[in-house]
OpenMM code with the backbone's topology and positions (N, CA, C; nanometers):
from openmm import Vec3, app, unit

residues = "UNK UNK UNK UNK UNK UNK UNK UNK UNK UNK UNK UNK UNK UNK UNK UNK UNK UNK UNK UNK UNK UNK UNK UNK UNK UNK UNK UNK UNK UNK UNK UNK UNK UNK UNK UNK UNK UNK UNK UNK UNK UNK UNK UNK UNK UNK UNK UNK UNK UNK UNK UNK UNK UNK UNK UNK UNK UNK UNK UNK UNK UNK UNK UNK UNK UNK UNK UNK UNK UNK UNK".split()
positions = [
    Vec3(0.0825, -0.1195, 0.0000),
    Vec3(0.0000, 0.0000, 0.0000),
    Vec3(0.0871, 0.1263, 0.0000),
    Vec3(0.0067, 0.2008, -0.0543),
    Vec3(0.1068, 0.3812, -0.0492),
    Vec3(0.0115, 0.4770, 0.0564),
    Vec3(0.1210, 0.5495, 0.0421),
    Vec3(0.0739, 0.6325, 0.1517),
    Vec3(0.0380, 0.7814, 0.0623),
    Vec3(-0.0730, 0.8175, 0.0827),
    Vec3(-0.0811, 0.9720, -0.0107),
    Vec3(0.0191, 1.1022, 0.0296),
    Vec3(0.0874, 1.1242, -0.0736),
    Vec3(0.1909, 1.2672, 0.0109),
    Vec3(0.0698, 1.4119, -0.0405),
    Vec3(0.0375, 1.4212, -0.1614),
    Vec3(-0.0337, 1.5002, -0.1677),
    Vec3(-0.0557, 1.5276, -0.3199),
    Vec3(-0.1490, 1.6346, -0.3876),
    Vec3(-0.1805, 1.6465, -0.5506),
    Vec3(-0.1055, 1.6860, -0.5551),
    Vec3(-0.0502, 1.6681, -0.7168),
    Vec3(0.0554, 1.7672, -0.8335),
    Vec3(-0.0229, 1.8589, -0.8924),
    Vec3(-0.1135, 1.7462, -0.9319),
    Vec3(-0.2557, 1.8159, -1.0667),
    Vec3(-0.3312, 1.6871, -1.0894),
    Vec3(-0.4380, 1.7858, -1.1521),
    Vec3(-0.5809, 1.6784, -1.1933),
    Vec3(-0.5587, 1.5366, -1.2434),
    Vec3(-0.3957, 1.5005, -1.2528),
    Vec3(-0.3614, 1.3552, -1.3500),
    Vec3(-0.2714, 1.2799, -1.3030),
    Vec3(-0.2138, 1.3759, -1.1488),
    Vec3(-0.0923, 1.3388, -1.0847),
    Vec3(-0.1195, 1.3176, -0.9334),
    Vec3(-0.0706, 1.2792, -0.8542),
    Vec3(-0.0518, 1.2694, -0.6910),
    Vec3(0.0881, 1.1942, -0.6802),
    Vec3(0.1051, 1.2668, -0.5828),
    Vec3(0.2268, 1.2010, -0.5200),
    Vec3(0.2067, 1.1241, -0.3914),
    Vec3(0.3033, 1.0033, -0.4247),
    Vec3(0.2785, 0.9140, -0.3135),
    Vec3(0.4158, 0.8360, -0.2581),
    Vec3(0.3720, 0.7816, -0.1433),
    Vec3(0.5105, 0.7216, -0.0545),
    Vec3(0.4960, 0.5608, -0.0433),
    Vec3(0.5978, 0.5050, 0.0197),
    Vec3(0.5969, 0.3813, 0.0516),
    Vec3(0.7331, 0.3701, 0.1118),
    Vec3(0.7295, 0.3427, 0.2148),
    Vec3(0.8549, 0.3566, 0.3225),
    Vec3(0.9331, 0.5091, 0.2917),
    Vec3(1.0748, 0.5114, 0.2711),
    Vec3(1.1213, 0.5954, 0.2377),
    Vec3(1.1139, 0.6545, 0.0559),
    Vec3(1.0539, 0.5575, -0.0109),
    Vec3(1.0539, 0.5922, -0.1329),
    Vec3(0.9299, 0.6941, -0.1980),
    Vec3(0.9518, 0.7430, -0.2826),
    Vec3(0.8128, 0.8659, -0.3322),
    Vec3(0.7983, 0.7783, -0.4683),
    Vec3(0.6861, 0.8486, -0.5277),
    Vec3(0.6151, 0.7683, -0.6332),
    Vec3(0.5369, 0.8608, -0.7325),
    Vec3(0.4972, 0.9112, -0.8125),
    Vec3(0.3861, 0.9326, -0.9049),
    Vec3(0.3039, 0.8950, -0.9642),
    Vec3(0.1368, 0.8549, -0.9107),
    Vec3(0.1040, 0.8219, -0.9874),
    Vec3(0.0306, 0.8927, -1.1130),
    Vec3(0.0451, 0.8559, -1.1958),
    Vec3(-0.0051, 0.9545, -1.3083),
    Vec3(-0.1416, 0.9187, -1.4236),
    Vec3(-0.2365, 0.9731, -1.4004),
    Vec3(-0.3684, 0.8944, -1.5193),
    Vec3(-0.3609, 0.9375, -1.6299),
    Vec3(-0.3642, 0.8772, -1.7121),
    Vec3(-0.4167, 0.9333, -1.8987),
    Vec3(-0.5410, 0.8314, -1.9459),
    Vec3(-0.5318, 0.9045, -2.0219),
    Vec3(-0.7020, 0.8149, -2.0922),
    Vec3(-0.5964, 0.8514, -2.2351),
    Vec3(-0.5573, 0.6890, -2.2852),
    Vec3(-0.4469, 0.6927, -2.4007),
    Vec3(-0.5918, 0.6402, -2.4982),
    Vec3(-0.5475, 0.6863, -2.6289),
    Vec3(-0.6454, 0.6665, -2.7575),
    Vec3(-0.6402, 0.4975, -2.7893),
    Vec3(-0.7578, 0.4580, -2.8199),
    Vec3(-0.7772, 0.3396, -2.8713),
    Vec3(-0.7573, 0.2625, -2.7745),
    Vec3(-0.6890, 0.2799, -2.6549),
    Vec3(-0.7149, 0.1779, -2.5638),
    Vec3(-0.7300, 0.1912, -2.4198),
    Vec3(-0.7662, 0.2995, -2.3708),
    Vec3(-0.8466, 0.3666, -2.2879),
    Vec3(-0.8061, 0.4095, -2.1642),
    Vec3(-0.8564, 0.4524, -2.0481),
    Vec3(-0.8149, 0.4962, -1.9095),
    Vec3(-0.6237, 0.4375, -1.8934),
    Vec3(-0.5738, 0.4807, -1.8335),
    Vec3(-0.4810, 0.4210, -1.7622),
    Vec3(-0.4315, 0.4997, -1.6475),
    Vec3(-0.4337, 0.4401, -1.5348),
    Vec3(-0.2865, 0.5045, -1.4476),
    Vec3(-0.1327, 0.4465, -1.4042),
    Vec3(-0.0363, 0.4984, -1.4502),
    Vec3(0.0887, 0.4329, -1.4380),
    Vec3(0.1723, 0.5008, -1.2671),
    Vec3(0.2814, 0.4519, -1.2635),
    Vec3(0.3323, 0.4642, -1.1017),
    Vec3(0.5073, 0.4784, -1.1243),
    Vec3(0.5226, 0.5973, -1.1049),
    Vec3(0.6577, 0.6051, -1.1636),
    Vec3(0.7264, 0.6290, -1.0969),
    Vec3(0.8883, 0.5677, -0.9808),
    Vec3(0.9586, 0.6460, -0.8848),
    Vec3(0.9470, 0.8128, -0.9336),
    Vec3(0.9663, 0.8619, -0.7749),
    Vec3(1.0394, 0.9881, -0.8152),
    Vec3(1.0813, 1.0515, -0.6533),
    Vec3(1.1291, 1.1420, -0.6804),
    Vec3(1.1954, 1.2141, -0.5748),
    Vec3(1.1032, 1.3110, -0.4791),
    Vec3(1.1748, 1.3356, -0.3481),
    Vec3(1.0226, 1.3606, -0.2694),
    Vec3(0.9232, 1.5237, -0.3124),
    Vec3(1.0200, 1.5925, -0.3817),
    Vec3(0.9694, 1.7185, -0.4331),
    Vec3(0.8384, 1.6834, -0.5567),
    Vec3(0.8175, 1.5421, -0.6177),
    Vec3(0.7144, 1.4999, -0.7360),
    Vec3(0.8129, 1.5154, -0.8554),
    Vec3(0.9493, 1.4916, -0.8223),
    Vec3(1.0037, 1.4527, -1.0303),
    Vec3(1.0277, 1.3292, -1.0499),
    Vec3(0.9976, 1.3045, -1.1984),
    Vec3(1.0188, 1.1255, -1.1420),
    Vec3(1.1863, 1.1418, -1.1619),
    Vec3(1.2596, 0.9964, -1.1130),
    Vec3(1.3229, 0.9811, -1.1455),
    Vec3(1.3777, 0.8451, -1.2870),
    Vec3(1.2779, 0.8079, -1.2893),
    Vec3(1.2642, 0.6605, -1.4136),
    Vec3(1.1447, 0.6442, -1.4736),
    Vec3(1.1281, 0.6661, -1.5922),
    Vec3(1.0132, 0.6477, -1.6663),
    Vec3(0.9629, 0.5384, -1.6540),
    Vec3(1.0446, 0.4338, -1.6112),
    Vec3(0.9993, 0.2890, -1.6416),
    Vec3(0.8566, 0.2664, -1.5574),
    Vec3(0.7464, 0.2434, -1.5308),
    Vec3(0.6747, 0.2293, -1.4336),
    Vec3(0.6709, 0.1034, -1.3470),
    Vec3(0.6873, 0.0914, -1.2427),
    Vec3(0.6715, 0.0027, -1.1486),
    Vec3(0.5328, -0.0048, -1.0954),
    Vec3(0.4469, 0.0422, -1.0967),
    Vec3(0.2797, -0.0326, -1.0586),
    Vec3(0.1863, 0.0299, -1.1758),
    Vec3(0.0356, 0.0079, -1.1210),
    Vec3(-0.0647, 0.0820, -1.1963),
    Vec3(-0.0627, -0.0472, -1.4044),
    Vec3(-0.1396, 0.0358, -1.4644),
    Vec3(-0.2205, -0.0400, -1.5562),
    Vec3(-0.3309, 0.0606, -1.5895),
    Vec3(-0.3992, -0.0397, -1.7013),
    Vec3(-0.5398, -0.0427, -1.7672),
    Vec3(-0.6671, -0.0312, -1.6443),
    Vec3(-0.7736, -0.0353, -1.6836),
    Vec3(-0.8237, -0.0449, -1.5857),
    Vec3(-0.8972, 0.0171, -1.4441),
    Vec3(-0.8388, 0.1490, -1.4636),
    Vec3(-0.8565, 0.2353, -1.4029),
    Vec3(-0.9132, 0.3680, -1.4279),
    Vec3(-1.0235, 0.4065, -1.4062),
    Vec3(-1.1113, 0.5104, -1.4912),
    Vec3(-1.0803, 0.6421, -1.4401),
    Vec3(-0.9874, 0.6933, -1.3439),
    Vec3(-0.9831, 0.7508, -1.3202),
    Vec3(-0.8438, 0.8183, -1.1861),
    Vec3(-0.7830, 0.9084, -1.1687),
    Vec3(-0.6579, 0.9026, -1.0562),
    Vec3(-0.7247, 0.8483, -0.9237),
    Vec3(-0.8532, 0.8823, -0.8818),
    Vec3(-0.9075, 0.8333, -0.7767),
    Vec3(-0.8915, 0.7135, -0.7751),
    Vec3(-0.9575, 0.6407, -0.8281),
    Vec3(-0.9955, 0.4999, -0.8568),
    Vec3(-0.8664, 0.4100, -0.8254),
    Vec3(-0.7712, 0.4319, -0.8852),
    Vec3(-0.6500, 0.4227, -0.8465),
    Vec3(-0.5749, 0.4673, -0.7119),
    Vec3(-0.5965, 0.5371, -0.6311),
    Vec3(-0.6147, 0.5498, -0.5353),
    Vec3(-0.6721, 0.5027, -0.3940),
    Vec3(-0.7903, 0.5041, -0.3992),
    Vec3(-0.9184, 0.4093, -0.3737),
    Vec3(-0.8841, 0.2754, -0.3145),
    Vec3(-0.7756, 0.2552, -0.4221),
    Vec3(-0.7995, 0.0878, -0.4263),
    Vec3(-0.6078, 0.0747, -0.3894),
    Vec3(-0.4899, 0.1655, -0.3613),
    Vec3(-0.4179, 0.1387, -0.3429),
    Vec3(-0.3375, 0.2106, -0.2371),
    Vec3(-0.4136, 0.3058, -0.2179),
    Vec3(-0.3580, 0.3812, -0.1101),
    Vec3(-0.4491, 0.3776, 0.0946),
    Vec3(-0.3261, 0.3726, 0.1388),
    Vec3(-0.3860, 0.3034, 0.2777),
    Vec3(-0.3688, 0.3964, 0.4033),
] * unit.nanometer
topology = app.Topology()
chain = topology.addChain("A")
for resn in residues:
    res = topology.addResidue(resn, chain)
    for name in ("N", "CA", "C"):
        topology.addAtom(name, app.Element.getBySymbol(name[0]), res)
């Protein structure tokens, strides 16, 4: 589970998990719909690795994603 640090913007929040920070970030990508991805980053909200480590399809919304992963 993450811990909420606080909003960036309407598509972003920043989040924790032990000492580490996180971004998660929503798009609604064309042709294949909602997503939110989970990207390290540093505790100010930059990521530091594009690569994403959590998140997916599936998710209609930054809440929703939230909701269901933050504790």
């Amino acid at each position: 589970m993450y811990q909420f640090v606080r909003t960036l913007n309407d598509r972003q929040a920043l989040l924790s998990k032990g000492n580490e920070h996180f971004i998660a970030s929503y798009a609604d990508v064309p042709f294949s719909g909602p997503e939110v991805l989970v990207f390290p980053a540093t505790v100010t909200g930059e990521v530091t690795d594009w690569l994403e480590v959590d998140g997916g399809r599936g998710y209609g919304s930054l809440e929703s994603f939230l909701a269901e992963n933050v504790g």
